[in-house]
C-alpha positions in Angstrom: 162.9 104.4 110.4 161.6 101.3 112.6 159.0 102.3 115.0 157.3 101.0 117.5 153.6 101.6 118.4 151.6 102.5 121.8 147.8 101.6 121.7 145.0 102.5 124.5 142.0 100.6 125.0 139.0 100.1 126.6 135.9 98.0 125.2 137.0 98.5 121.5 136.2 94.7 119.6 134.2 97.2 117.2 137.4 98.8 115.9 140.8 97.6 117.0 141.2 94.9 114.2 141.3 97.4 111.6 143.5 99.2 113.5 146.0 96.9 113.6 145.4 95.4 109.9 146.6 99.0 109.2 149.3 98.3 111.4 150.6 95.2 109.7 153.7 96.8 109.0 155.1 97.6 112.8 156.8 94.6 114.6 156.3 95.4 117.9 152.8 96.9 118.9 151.5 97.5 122.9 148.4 97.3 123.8 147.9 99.4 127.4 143.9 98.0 128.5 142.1 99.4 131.2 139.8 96.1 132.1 137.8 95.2 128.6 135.1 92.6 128.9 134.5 92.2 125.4 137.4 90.6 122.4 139.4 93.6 122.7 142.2 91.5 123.7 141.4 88.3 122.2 141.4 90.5 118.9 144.8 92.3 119.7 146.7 89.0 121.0 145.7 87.4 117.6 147.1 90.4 115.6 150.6 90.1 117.3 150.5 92.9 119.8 151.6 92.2 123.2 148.5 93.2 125.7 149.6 95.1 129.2 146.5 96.0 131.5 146.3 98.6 134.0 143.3 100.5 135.7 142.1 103.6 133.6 143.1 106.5 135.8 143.7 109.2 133.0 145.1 109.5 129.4 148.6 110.9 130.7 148.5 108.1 133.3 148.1 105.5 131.0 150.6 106.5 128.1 153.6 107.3 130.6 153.0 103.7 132.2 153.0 102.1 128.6 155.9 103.7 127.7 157.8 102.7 131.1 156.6 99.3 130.7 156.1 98.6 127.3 159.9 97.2 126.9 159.6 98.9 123.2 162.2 97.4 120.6 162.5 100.8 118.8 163.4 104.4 120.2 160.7 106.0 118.5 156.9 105.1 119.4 153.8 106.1 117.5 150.8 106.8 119.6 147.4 105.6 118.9 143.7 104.9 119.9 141.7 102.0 118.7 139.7 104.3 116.3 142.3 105.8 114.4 143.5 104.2 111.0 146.8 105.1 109.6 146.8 105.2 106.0 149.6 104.3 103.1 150.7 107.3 102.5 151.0 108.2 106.4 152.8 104.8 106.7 155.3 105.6 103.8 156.5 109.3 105.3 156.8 107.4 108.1 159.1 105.0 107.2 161.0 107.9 105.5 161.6 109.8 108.2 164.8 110.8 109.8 164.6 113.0 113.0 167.8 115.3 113.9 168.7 114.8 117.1 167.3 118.1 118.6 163.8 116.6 118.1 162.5 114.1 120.6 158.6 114.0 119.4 156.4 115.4 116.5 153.2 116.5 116.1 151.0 114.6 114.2 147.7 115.8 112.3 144.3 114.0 111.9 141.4 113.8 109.7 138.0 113.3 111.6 135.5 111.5 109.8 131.8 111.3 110.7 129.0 109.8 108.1 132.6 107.8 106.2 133.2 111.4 104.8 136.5 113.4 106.0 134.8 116.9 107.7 137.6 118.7 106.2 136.4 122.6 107.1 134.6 121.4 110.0 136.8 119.2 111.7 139.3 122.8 111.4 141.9 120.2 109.5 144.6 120.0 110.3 144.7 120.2 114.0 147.7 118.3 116.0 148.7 116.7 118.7 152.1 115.1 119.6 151.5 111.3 118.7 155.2 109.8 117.9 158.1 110.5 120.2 161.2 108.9 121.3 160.3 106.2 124.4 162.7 107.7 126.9 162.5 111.4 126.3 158.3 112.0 125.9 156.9 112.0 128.8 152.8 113.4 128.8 150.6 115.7 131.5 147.0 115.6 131.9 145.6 118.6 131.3 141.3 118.8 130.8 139.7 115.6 130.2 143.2 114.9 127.7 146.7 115.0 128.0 149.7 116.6 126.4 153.8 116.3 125.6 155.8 117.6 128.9 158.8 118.6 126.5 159.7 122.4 125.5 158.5 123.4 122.2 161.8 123.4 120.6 161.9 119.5 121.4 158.7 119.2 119.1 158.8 119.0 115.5 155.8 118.6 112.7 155.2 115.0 110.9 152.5 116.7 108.3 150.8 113.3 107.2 147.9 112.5 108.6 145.9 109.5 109.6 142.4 109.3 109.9 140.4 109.5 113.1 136.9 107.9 113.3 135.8 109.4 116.5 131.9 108.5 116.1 132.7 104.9 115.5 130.7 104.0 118.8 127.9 105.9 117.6 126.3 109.1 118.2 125.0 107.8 121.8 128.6 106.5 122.5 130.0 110.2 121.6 127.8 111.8 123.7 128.4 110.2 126.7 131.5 110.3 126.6 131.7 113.7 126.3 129.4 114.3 129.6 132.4 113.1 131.2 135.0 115.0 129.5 132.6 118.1 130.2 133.2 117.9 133.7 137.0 118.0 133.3 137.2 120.5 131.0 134.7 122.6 133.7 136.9 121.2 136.7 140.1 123.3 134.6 138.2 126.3 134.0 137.3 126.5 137.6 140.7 126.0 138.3 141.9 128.5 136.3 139.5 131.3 137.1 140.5 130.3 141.0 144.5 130.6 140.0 144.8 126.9 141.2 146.7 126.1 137.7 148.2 128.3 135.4 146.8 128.6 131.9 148.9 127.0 129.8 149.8 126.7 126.1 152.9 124.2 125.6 153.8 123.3 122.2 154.7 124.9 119.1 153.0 126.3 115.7 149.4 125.8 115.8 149.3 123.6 118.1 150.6 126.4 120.7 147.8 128.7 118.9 144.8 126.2 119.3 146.0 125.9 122.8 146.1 129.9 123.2 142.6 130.0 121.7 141.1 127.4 123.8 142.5 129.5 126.9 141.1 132.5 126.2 137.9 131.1 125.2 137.8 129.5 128.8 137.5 133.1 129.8 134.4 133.8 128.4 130.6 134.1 129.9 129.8 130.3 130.1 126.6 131.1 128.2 128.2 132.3 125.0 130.4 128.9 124.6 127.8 126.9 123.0 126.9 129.8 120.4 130.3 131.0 119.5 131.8 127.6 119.2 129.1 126.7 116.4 129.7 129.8 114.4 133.2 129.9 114.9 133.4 126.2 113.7 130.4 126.5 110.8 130.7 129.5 109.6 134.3 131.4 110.3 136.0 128.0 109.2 133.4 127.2 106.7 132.0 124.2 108.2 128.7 125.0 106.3 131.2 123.2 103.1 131.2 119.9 104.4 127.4 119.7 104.2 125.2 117.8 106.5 128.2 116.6 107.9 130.1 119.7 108.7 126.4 120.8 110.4 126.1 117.8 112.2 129.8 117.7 113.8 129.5 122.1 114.7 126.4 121.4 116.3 127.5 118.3 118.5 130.5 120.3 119.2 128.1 123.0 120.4 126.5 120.6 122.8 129.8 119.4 124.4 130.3 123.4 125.1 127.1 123.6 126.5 127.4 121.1 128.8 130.7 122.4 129.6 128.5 125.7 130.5 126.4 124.0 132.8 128.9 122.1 134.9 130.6 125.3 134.8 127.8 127.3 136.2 127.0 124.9 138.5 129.7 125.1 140.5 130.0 128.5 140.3 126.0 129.2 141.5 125.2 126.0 142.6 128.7 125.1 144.9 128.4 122.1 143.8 131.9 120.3 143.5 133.4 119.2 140.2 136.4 116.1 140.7 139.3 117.5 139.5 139.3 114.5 137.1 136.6 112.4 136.0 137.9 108.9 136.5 136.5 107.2 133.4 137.4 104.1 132.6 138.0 104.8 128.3 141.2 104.0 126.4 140.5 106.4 124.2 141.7 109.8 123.6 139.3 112.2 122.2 139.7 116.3 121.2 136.6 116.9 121.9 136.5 118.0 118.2 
């Protein structure tokens, strides 16, 4: 089928020119940036992709005004961030699909890759989020420091190809602060949550409705244990310890990012300090903080 193709950016000369090589193939890209200073757009213009701008306020922000404004050509519109590559064989089921018409988007997996090898145990592959979806029917909601579909789970089906998502492309210094800032959103929900301000939700379907459930009830746990049970849950129960240094590497950063969670977390609980609802970062990228 012909579809059309959503990218968000911020800052990303490093990466979106592979991007969109890998994009060659789609006739009508967007690019939603949030104010880059460096050849992001330069880079995207000369590709073919038509550059919208708009201040960064969060992820759902950004993909809902893309896809009122992007005056797509196609009904259906694949999501992506500067840092993810889609691959042949991703590009061929693509082409090959035909949705019924009960379906308005699909979830989509991912393969993280950190020292160029594919974390495959570690990374908990495959994990998904809803990435392609028809332009007048998906609609996302922020929810954390990321967003998801605002569409019952009946509405989503599962695209089982995957592309690849190289999520440490800035570098290990780029990763971590990024994920200071997504720390104090995912601390600002669980405040929220343990205050009854918003309910715990778990939208979606398959496993993407079970890592949601998970990530809830794990919310609910002493701050303190976060950081501990996220790296043996991720190294040893999914057998992270297989992917060698790598797999080590990727549990423990994803230890970190809970422990920081922690501390905002206890923070405001002892300290009464305030967390923002939402960090207002200016980043076109989406992360998982996985």
């Amino acid at each position: 089928m012909d579809v059309s193709c959503l990218l968000l950016t911020y800052n990303e000369e490093e990466n979106i020119g592979a991007c969109l090589q890998a994009l060659s193939w789609c006739d009508d890209i967007v690019v939603v940036d949030s104010g880059s200073d460096d050849a992001t757009v330069q880079i995207a213009k000369a590709h073919g992709a038509r550059v919208l701008s708009r201040p960064f306020d969060d992820f759902a922000g950004q993909r809902n005004w893309g896809l009122e404004n992007g005056d797509f050509r196609h009904e259906w519109v694949l999501h992506l961030d500067a840092d993810e590559i889609v691959t042949p064989q991703f590009i061929s089921a693509l082409q090959s699909l035909r949705p019924p018409s009960e379906i308005d988007a699909y979830n989509v997996p991912s393969k993280t890759i950190l020292f160029g090898k594919w974390i495959r145990h570690a990374g908990m592959y495959p994990t998904y989020q809803v990435r392609l979806g028809r332009r007048d029917a998906l609609r996302f909601i922020q929810v954390g420091h990321g967003q998801r579909e605002d569409l019952p789970a009946e509405k989503v089906g599962t695209f089982d190809e995957p592309y690849l998502h190289y999520s440490f492309s800035h570098g290990m210094a780029g990763w971590l602060a990024k994920h200071v800032r997504y720390a104090r959103d995912e601390a600002a929900l669980i405040i929220a949550q343990r205050r009854g301000e918003v309910e715990e939700t778990a939208t979606g379907g398959g496993s993407a409705q079970r890592r949601r459930a998970a990530k809830a009830r794990a919310a609910r746990l002493p701050a303190i244990l976060r950081p501990f049970m996220r790296f043996a849950y991720i190294y040893l129960l999914k057998q992270g310890f297989r992917d060698g240094r790598a797999g080590f590497a990727y549990a423990f950063m994803l230890s970190v990012y809970e422990g920081m969670t922690a501390i905002f977390v206890i923070e405001a609980m002892l300290g009464g300090n305030a967390i923002p609802g939402t960090a207002r970062h200016r980043n076109g990228q989406e992360d998982r903080a996985q």
